[in-house]
KOLNUKE-433981 format. One record per residue: residue in one letter; x negated, y, z of N, C-alpha, C, O in turn. Coordinates in steps of 0.02 Angstrom, whole numbers, plus 50000, padded with zeros to 5 digits. Layout:
// KOLNUKE-433981
aXYZXYZXYZXYZ/...
//
This chain:
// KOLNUKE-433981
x507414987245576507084984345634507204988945694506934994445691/x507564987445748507674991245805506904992045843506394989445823/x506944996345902506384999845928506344994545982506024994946034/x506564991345969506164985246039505814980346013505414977246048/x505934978445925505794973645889505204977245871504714973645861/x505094984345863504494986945812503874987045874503334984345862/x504014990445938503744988246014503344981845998502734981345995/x503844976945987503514971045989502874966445950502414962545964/x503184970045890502724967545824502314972045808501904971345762/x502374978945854501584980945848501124976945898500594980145894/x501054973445928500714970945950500384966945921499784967445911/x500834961245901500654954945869500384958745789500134953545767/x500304962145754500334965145696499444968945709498984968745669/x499454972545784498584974445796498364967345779498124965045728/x498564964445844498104956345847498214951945762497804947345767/x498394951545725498204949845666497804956145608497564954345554/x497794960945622497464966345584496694964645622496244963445581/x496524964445684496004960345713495694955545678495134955645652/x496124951145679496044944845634495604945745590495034943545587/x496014950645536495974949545453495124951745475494654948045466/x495084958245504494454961745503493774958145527493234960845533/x493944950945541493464949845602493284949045665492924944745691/x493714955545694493514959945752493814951445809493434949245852/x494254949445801494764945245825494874934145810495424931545803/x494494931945810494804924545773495434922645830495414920645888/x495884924045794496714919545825497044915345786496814913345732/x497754913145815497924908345783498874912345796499114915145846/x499184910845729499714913645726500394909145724500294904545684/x500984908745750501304902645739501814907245686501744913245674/x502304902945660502534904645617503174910145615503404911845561/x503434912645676503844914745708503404921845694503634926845666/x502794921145715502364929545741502334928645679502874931245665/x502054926445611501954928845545502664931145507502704935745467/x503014928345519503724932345515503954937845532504264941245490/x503864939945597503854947345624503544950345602503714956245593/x502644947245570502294952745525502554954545470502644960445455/x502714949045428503144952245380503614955445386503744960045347/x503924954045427504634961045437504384967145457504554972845442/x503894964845497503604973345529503434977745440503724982345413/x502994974645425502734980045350503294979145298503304983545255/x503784974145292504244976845233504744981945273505064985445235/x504884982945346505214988645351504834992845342505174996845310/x504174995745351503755000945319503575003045266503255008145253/x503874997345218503684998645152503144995945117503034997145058/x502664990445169502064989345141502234983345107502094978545142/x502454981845057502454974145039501964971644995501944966744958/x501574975845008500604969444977500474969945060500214964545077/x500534973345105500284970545179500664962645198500344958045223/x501424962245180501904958645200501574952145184501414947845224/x501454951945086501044948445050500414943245074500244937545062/x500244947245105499554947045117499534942945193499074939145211/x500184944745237500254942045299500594932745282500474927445311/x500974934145231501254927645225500664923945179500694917845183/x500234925945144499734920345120499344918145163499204912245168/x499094923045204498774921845275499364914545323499204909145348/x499854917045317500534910245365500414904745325500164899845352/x500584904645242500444897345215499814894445200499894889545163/x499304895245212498714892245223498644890845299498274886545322/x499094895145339499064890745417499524883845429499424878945464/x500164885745375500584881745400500994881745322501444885745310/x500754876545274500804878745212501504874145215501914878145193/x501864868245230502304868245220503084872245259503664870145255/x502914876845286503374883645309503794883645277503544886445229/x504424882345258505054883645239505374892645234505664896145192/x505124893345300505184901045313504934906145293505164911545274/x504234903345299503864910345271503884909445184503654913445143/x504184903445170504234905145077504834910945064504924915245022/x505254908245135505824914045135505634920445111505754923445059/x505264922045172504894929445182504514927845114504964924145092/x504314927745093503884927945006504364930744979504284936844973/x505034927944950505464928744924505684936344948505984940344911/x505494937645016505954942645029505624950145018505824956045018/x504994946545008504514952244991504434953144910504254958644890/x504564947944862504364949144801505164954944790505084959844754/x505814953944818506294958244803506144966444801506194971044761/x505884965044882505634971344898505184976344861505124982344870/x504854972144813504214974344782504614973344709504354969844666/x505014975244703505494972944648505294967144589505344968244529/x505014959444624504774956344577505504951144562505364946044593/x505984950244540506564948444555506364942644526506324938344570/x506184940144461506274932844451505664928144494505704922144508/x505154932044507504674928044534505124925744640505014921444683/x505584931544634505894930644700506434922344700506524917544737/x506724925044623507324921344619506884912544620507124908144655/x506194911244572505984903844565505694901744631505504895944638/x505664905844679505374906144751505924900844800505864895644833/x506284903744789506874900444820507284895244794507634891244825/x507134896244705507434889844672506934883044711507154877444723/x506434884844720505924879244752506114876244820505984870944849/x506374880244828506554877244924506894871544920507364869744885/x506534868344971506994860144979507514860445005507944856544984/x507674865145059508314867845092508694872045053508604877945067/x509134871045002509614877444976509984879145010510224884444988/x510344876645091510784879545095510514884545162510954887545193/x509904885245180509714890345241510194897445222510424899045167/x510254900545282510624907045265510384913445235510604916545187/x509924914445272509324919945242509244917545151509364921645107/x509084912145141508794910245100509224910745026508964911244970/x510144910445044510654910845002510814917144990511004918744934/x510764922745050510804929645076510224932445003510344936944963/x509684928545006508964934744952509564932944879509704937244837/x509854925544879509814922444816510424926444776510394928144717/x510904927444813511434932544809510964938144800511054940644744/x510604940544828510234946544802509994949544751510064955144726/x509534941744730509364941444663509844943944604509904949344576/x510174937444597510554939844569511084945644539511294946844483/x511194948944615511574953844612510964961044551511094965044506/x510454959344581509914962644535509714961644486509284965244462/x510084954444442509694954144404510554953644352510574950144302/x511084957144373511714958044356512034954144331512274954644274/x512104947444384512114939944357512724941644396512614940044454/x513024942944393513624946844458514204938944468514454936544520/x514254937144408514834930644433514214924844447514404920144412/x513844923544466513314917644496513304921644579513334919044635/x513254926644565513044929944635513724930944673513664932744732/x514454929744646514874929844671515044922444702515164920644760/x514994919044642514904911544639514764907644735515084904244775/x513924911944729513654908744791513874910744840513874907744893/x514134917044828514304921544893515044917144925515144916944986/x515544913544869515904912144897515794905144929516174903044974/x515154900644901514964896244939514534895644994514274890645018/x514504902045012514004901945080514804905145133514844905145194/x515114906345105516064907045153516374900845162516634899745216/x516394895945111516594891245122516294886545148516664882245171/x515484885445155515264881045207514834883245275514324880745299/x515344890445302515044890045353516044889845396516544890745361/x516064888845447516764888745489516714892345546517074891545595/x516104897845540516134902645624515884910145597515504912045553/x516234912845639515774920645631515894922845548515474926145519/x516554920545514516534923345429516594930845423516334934545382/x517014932045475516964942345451516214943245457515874946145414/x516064941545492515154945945474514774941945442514184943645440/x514974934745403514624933745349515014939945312514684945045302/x515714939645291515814943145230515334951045233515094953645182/x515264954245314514864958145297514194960445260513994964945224/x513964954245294513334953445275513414952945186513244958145158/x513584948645151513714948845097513914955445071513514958245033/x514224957245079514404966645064513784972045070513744977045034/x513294970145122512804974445126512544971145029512564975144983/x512364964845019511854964744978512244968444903511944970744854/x513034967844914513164971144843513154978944834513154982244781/x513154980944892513204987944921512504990144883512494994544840/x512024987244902511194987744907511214989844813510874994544793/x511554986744775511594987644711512194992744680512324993344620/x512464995544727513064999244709513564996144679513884998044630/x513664989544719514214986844677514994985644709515364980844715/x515024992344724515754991844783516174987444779516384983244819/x516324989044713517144982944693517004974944729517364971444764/x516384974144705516424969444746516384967944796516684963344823/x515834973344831515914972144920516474974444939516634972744996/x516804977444913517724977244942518044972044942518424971044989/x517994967444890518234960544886518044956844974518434954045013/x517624957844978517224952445019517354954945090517474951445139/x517314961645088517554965445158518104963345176518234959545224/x518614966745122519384964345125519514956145148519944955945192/x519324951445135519084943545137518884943645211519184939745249/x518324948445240518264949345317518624951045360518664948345415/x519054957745331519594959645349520374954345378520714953745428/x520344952645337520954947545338520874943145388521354940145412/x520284942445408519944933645463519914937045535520074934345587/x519674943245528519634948345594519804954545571519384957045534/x520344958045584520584964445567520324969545655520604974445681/x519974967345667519604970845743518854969645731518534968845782/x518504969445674517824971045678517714977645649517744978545589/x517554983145698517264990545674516834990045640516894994345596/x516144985345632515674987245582516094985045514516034989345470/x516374981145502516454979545449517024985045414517154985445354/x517304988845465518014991245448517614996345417517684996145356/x517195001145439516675005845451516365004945342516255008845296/x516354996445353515814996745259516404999945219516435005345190/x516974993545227517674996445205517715001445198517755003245139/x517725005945241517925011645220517445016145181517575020245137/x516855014445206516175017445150516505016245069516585020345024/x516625009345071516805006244985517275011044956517255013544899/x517785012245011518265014644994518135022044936518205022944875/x517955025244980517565034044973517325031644926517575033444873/x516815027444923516365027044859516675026044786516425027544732/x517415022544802517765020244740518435026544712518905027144673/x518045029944767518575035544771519235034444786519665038444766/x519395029044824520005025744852520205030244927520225027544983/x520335036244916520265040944965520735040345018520595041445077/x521215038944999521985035045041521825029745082521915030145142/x521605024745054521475019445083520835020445116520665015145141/x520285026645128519885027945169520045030145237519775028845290/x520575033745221520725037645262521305032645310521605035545356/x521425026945300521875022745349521605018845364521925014645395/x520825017545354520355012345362520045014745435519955011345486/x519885023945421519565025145481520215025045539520175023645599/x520755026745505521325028845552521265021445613521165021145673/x521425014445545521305007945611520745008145656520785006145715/x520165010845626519625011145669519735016045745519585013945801/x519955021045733520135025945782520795022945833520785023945893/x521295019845803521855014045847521275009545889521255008745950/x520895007445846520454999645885519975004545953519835001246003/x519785010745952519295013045990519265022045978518885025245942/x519805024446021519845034345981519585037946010519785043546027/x518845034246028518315038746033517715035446007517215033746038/x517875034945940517345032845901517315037945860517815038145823/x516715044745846516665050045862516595048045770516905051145727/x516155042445755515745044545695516425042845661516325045645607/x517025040145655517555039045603517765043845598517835046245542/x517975047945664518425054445652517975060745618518235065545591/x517255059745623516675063245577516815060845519516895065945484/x516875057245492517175053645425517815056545393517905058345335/x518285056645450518885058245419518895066845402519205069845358/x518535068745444518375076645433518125078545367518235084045342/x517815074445342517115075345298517805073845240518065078945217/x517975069445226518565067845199519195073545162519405074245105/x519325076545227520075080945229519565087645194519825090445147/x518925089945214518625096745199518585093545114518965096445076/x518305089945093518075087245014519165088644992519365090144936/x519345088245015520205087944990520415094345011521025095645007/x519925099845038520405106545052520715105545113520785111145137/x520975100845158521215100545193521115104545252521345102645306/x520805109745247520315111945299520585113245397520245113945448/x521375113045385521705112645452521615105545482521355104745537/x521805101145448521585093545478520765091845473520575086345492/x520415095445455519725094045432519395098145517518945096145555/x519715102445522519525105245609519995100945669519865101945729/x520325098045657520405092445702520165087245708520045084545762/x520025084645642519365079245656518755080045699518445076845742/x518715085045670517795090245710518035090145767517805085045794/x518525094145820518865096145863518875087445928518815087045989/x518955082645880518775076145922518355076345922518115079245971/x517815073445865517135076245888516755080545938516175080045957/x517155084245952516725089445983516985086546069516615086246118/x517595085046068517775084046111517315076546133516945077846180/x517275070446115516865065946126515865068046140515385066546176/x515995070546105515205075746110515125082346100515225084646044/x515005085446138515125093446124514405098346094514365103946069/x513975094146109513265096246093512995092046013512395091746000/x513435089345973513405087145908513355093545865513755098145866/x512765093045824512655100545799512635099045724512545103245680/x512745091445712512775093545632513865092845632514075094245576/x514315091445673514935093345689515065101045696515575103345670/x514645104945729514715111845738514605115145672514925120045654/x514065112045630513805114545557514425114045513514555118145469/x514825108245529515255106845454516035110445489516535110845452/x516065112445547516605114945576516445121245537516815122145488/x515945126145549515765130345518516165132245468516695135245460/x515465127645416515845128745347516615127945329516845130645279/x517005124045372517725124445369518065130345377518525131845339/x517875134345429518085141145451517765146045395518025151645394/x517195144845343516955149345310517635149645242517935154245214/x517645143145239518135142045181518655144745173518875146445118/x519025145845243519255147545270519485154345258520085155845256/x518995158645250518685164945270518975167645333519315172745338/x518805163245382518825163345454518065164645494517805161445539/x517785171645454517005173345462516875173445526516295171945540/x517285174845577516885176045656517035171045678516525169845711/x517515165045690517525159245686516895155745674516535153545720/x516745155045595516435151145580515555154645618515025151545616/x515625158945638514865163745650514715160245730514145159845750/x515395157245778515335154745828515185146445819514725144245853/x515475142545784515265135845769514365136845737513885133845760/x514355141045686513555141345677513165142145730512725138045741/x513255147445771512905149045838512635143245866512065141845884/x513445138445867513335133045928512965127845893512565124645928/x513015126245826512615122745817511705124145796511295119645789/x511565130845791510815134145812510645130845878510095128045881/x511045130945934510775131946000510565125045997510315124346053/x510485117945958510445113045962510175108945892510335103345872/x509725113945864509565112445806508845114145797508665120045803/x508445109445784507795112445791507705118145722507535124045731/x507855114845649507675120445604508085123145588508545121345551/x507995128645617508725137145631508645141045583508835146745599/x508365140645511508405146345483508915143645426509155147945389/x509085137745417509865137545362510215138845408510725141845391/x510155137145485510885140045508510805146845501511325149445480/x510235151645513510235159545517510615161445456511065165545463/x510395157845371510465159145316511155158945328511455164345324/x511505153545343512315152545346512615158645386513055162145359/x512345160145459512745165445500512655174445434512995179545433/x512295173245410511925179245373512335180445337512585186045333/x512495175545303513265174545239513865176745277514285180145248/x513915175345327514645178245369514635184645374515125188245364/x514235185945386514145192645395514085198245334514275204045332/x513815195045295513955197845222514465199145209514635204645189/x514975192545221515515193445199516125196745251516735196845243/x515745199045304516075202945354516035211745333516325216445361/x515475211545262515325219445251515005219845315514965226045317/x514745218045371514155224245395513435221545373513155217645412/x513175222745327512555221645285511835221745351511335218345363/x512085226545374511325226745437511145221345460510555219745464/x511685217145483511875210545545511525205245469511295199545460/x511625208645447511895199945354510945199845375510645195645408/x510685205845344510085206845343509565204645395508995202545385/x509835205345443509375202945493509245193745509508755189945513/x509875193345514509955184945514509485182745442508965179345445/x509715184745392509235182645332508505184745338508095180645317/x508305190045361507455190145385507355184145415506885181345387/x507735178945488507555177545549507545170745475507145166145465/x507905171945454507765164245417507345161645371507145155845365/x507185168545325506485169345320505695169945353505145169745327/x505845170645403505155171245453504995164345483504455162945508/x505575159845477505635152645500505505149045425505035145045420/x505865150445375505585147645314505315153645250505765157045226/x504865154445233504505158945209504935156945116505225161045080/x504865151745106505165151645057505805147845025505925144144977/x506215151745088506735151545087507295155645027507515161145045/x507465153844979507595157744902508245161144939508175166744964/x508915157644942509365159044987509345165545008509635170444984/x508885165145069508885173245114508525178345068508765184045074/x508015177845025508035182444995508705184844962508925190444977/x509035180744917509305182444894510065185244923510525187744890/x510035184144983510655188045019510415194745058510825198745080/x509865195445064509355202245102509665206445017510105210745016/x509315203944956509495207144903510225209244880510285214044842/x510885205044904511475206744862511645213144943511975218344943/x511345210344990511705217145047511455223945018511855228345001/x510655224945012510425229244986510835232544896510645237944873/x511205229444870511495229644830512275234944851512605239844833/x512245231644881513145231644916512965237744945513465241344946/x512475240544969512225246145024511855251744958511595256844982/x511835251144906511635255444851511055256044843510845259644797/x510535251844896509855253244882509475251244858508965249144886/x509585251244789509595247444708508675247444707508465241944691/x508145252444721507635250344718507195248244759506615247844740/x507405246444830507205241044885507525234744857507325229644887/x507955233644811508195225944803507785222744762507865216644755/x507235226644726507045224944675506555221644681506585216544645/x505895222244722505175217044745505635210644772505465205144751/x506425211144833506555204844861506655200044794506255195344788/x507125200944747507105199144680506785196644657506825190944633/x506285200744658505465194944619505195191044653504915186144630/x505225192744722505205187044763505355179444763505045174144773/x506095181644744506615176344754506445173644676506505167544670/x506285176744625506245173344545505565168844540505475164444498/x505055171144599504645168244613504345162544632503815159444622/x505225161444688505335153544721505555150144656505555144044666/x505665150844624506145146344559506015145144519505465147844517/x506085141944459505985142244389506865141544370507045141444311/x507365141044428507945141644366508435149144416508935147144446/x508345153344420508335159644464508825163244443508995168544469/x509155159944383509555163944339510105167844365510395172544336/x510315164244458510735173544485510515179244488510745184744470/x509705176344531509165181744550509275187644498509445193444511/x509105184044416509145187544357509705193244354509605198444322/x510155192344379510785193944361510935199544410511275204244389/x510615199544506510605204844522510105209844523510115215044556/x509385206444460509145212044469509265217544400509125223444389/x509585212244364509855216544295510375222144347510285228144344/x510885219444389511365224844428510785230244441510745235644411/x510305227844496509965236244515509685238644450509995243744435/x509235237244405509105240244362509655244644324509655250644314/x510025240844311510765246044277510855251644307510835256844274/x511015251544389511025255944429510235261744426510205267944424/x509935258844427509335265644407509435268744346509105273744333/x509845266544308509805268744219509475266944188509325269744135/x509165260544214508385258844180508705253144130508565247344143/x508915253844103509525248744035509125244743994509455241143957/x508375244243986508185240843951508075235843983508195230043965/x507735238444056507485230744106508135227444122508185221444114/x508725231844147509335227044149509495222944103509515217044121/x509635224244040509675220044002509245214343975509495209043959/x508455215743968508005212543969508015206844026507835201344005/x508195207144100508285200944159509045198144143509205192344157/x509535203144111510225199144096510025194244028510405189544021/x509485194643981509565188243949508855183843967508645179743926/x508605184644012508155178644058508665175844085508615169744083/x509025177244103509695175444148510015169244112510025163244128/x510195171744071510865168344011510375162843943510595159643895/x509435164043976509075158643936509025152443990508905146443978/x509145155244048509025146644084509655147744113509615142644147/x510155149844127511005145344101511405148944054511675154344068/x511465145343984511945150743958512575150143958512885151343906/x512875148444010513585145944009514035151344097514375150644148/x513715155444062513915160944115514355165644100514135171044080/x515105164644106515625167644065515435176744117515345181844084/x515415176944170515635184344181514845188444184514775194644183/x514375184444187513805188044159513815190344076513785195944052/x513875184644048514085187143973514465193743962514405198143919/x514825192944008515345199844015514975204944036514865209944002/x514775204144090513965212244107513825213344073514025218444044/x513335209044048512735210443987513155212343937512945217843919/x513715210543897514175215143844514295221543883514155225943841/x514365222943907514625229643953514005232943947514025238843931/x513575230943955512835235243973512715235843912512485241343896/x512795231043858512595232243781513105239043751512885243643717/x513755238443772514065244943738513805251943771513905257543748/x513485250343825513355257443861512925259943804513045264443764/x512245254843808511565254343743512055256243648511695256443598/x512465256843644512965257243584512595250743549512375251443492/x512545246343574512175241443538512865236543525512775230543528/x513425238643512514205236343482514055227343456514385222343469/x513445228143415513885222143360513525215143435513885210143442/x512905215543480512725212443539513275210143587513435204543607/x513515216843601514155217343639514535212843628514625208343669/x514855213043566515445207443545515225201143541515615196643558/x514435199043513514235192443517514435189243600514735184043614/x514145194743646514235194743728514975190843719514995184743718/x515445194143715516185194343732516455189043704516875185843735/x516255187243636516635181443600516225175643647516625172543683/x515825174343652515265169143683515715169343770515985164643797/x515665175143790516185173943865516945169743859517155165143895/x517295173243795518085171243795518015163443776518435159243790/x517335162143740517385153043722517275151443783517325145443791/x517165153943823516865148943897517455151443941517625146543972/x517755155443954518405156543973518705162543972518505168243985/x519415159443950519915164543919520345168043955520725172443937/x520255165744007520685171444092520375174544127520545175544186/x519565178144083519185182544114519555187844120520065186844088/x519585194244151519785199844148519565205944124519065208644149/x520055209944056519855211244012519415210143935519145213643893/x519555203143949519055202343882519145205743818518815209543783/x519955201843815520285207243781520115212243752519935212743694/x520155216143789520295223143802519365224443777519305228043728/x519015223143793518165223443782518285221743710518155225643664/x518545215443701518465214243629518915220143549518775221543490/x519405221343593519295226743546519125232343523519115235043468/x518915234443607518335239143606518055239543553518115243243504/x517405231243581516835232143514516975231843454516565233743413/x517595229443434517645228543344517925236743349517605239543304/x518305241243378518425249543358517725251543363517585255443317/x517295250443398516615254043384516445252543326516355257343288/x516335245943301516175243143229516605244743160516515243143102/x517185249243199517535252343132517895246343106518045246343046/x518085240343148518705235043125518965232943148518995227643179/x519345238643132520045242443172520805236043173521235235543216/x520735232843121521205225743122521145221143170521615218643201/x520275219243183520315216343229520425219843302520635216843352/x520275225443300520195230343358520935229943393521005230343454/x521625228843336522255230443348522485222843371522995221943404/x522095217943352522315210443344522275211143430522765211143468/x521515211643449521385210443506521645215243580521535213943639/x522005221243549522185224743609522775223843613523025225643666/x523225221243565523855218743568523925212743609524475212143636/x523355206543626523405202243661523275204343715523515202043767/x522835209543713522555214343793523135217743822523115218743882/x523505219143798524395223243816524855219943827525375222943840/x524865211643828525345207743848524965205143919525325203843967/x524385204543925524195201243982523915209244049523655209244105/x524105213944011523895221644050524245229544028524065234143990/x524885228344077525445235144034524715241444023524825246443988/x524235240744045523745247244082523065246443996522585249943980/x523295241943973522785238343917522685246243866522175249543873/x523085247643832523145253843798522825260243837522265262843836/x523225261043859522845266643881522075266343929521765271343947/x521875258743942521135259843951520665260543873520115262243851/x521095258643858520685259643782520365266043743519895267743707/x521075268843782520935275343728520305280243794519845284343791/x520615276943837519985283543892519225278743852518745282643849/x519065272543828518555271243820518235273243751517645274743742/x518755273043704518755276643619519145281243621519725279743604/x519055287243638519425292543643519455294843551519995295443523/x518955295643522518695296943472519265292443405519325295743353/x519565287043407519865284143355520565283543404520815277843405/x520785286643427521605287643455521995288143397522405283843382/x521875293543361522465294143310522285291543250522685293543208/x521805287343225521625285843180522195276443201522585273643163/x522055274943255522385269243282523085269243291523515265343270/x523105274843329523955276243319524315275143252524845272643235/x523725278443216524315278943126524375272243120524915270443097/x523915267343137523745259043101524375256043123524765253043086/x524465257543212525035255543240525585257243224526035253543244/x525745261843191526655268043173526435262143102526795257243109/x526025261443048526195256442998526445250243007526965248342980/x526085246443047526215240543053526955239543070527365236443035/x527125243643151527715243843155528225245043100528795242743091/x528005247543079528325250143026528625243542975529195241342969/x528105242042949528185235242895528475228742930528695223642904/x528415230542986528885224943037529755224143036530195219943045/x529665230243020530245232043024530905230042949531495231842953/
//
């Protein structure tokens, strides 16, 4: 309902709330009980809507229209068959509205070839204005997520008027949605031929090229944008993130800026400039922006947790530690939080609490290949060997192009004194790392020549 229509029907909408109360005796024609109902099913009220149209058919009980509106309210209120016998009743089947719910129905009640059925008989008996029937029809399959078909029907619009933008505009929605990404992307392109300063397609096509990596054509999209409107601040936001991707950090720290200066809630943009800066290494700047975004959102998890990895990065392992609990505080699934405060704890030597937050960590996600890898690392420090290797085998099942696994894994079986597997696994560690061997031995200094001999045999029997 546009803002001249809602203007309107608040009026008429007091003066029957009057009514109901008393306060008021009027008389409503059937036109104003219609607007009431539209006024409260765009609000959501549909026992108000209800309640306005029983009020219309006791004024004017044979209403054609307002059975409409019944119908249009039992959908709304998701009563679908009581919608669908609503309209089976109408003496008029072929009103438009009235074929528009019935297609609806259906489409809801996944009657999909009846609802196609009608859809193509409300095309064939009308002879004016068919691209924006077919639109219209597309909204109701849309409404159900049923692209394929509102592509049918678009396309069908398409063909009758290849110059209607709204419709080109669903099209291309369908498109994206069907993941028909090609054919999205030439949908907005006609749109941009028909009118190339239609800001929101080339916002589309941006949104598009960044989801594909594209990120050089993804700042020319924005770049029209900006150029058609220069004060568009959710364009400045996604320019941003293009330049972050980028790792085009002072770049992207100027598109954030610009879109702060025009944004009422500034602390995800602070959180975002904060991240640049992180990743610029000067931690002071990271830090501060992440306070400002915290002082704007208090529980903001995010900025804690980037106040915490600077403080990390800056060595000051036991100031990171309250932001931490902080941040584990906002959450119930916190499981990075976990992970940098197992880092500072390690760093104090305090090895039990590290390890103790590395498996809170790995209980609410355990599918964390290079934490697995810490926490084994932190377990061999603990000589807790046979943990370690559970760590390591549990990492290499979740992925096998970690670095060093290898090499860890045969670590822990030489600590465990099995030394076969110890040789299995550093032999695969020595094809993927000339450097594999000899980290080994700086880590088991202690079984060098006991390994060596294993190796001079084998070779040996190879031979």
């Amino acid at each position: 309902m546009n803002d001249y229509l809602d203007e309107n029907a608040a009026e008429i909408v007091r003066r029957f709330e009057q009514y109901l109360s008393g306060e008021n005796p009027g008389y409503f024609d059937v036109e104003e009980l219609e607007t009431i109902s539209e006024y409260y099913l765009h609000k959501g009220r549909t026992k108000d809507s209800d309640r306005a149209i029983d009020v219309g058919l006791r004024l004017h009980p044979a209403s054609n229209e307002l059975q409409i509106k019944r119908a249009k309210t039992y959908l709304a209120a998701g009563e679908i068959h009581k919608a669908l016998a609503t309209l089976e009743r109408l003496p008029n089947t072929n009103d438009y509205e009235a074929q528009l719910l019935k297609i609806d129905a259906f489409s809801k009640l996944n009657r999909n070839e009846e609802a196609e059925v009608l859809a193509d008989h409300l095309l064939n008996n009308n002879d004016s204005d068919l691209d924006n029937i077919c639109l219209d029809i597309a909204f109701v399959f849309q409404g159900q997520e049923k692209f394929r078909i509102a592509e049918k029907f678009l396309l069908t619009g398409d063909k009758i008027n290849p110059y209607n933008i709204d419709l080109l505009f669903e099209l291309a929605y369908c498109q994206e949605r069907l993941e028909q990404t090609e054919k999205a992307i030439d949908t907005y392109s006609r749109i941009l031929d028909i009118d190339p300063y239609m800001g929101e397609a080339w916002f589309n096509l941006g949104q598009i090229y960044f989801v594909q990596k594209k990120y050089e054509k993804a700042i020319e999209a924005y770049d029209y944008c900006l150029t058609i409107d220069k004060y568009d601040s959710l364009v400045w936001l996604q320019k941003g993130h293009v330049h972050f991707q980028l790792k085009q950090y002072k770049e992207a720290i100027k598109c954030y800026t610009e879109c702060k200066e025009n944004n009422v809630e500034k602390w995800q943009i602070n959180t975002f400039i904060g991240e640049c800066y992180e990743k610029l290494e000067d931690f002071s700047t990271a830090i501060l922006f992440y306070q400002y975004s915290i002082e704007e959102a208090p529980d903001n998890y995010d900025g804690y947790i980037g106040i915490a990895i600077c403080m990390l990065e800056g060595d000051r392992y036991q100031e990171s530690i309250p932001i931490l609990e902080k941040a584990i505080s906002l959450r119930d699934d916190a499981y990075d939080a976990y992970v940098y405060l197992a880092e500072a704890y390690s760093n104090l030597e305090e090895l039990e609490k590290s390890a103790s937050a590395y498996q809170k960590s790995l209980e609410i996600e355990p599918l964390q290949a290079d934490t697995l890898m810490a926490y084994g690392n932190l377990l061999m420090d603990m000589s807790r060997y046979q943990d370690a290797l559970d760590c390591y085998l549990k990492a290499m099942e979740l992925d096998q192009s970690l670095e060093h696994v290898h090499l860890m894994l045969a670590v822990a079986y030489a600590k465990l004194e099995d030394y076969e597997n110890a040789f299995d696994y550093l032999d695969v560690a020595a094809t993927k790392n000339s450097k594999a061997i000899e980290m080994f031995f700086e880590i088991c200094p202690e079984i060098s020549n006991l390994l060596t001999n294993l190796l001079t045999k084998r070779t040996n029997n190879n031979k």
